[in-house]
C-alpha positions in Angstrom: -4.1 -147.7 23.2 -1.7 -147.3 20.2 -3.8 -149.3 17.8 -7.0 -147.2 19.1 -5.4 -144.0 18.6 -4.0 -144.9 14.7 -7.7 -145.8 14.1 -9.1 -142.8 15.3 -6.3 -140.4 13.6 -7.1 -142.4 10.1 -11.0 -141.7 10.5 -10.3 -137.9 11.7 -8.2 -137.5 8.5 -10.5 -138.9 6.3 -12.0 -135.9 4.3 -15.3 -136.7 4.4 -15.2 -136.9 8.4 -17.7 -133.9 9.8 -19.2 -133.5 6.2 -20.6 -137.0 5.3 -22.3 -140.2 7.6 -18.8 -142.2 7.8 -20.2 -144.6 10.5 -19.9 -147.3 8.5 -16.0 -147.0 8.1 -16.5 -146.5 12.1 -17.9 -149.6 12.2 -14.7 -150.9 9.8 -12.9 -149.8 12.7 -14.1 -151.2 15.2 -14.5 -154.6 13.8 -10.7 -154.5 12.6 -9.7 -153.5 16.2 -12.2 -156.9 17.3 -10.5 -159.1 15.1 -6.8 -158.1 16.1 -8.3 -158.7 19.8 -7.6 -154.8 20.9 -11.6 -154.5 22.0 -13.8 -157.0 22.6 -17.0 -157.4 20.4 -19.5 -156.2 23.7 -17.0 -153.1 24.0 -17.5 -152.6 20.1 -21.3 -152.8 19.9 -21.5 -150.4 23.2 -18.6 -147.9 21.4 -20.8 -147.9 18.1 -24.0 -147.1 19.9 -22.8 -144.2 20.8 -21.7 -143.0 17.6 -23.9 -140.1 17.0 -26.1 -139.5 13.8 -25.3 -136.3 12.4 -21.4 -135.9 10.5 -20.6 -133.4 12.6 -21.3 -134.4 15.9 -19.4 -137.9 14.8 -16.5 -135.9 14.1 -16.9 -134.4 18.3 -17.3 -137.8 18.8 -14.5 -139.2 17.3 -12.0 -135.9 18.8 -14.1 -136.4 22.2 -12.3 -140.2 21.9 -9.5 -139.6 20.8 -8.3 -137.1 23.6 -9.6 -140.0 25.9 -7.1 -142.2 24.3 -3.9 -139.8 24.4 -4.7 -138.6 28.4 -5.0 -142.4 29.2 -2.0 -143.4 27.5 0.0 -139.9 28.7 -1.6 -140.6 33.0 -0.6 -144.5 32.4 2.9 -144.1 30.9 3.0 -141.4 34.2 2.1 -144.0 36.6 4.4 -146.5 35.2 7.3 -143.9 36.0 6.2 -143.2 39.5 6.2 -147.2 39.9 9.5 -148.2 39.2 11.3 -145.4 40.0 14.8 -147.0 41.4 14.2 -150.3 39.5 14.9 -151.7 36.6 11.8 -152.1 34.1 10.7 -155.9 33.1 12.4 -156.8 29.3 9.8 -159.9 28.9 8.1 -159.7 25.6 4.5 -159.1 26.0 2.5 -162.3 25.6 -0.2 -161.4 22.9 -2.8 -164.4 24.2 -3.0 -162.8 27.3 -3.8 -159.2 25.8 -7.3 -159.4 26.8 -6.8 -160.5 30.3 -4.2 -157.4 30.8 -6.1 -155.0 29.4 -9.5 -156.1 31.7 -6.9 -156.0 34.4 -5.6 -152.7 33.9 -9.4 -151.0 33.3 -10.2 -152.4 36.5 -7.3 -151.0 38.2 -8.3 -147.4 37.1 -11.8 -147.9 37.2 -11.1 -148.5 41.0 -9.7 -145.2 41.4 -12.4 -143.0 39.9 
């Protein structure tokens, strides 16, 4: 969620966002966060299809996003806290060839509680 939510800050603070078509440097984006495995490339080309046409609407789209990102990272870090309460959080690194299967994990498990 971290590496989604620097993207998103670096196109909102790019001065042509809401004035000029920046899709293209969307599209940047979201092939850098591909090739460092943070999205899938179906989850890419179904984000950039919804990238609107008009600058200022893909600026709404881009805010609309990124308050996505920071209320899913702000409820998960919550639930994390309720979970382990009175015990002592896991220290094992993170392994990052299993980032994909973690993160499908974890959608699923909010997904089912929509």
């Amino acid at each position: 969620m971290h590496a989604i939510e620097v993207e998103l800050t670096g196109l909102l603070s790019d001065p042509d966002c809401g004035k000029t078509d920046i899709r293209s440097k969307i599209i940047d984006g979201a092939t850098g966060l591909v090739a460092k495995g943070i999205l899938t490339a179906a989850q890419a080309v179904t984000q950039l299809g919804q990238v609107p046409d008009r600058p200022f609407d893909q600026r709404q789209w881009l805010e609309q996003h990124f308050m996505q990102t920071v209320q899913a990272q702000t409820a998960l870090l919550a639930h994390h806290q309720q979970g382990f309460v009175d015990q002592q959080p896991d220290a094992t690194p993170p392994n990052p060839d299993q980032h994909q299967a973690m993160v499908g994990a974890l959608t699923q498990h909010y997904q089912g509680a929509q």
